[in-house]
C-alpha positions as a printed Julia matrix, in Angstrom:
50×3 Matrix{Float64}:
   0.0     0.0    0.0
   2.9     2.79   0.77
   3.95    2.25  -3.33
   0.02    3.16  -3.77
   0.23    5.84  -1.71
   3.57    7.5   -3.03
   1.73    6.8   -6.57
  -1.17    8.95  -5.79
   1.61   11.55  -3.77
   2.8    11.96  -7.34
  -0.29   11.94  -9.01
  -1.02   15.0   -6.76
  -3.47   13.81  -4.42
  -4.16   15.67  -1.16
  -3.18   13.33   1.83
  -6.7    12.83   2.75
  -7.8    11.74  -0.68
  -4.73    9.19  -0.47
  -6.05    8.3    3.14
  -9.6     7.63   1.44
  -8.19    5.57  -1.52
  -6.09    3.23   0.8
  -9.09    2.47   2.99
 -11.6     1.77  -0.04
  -8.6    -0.32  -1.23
  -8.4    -2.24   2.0
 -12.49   -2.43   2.54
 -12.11   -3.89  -0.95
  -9.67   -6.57   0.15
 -11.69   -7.32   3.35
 -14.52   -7.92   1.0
 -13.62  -10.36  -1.38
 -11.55  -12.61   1.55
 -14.97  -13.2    3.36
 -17.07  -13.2    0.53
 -14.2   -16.16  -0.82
 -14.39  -17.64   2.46
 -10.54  -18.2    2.02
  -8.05  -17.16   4.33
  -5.79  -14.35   3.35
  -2.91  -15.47   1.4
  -0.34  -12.32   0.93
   0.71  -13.84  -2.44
  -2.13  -13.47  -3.98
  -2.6   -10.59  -6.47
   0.89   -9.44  -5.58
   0.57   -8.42  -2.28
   3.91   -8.46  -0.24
   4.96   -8.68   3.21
   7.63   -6.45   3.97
């Protein structure tokens, strides 16, 4: 999520539109592990654990 961020930083987004993006990102996320019914997996999609 901080590469998103910086993205949008560069993009010109205000920090609280950036703030707004990376929770409808993560309320996305949230969403389609319990609609799966999978647990998470940080592999998938190209998510990384840092």
């Amino acid at each position: 999520l901080k590469t998103f961020a910086d993205r949008l930083q560069e993009n010109g987004k205000k920090p609280k539109q950036i703030i707004i993006a990376i929770m409808r990102k993560l309320l996305h996320q949230i969403y389609g592990i319990l609609k799966s019914g999978e647990p998470y997996n940080p592999e998938k999609r190209g998510f990384q654990t840092t």
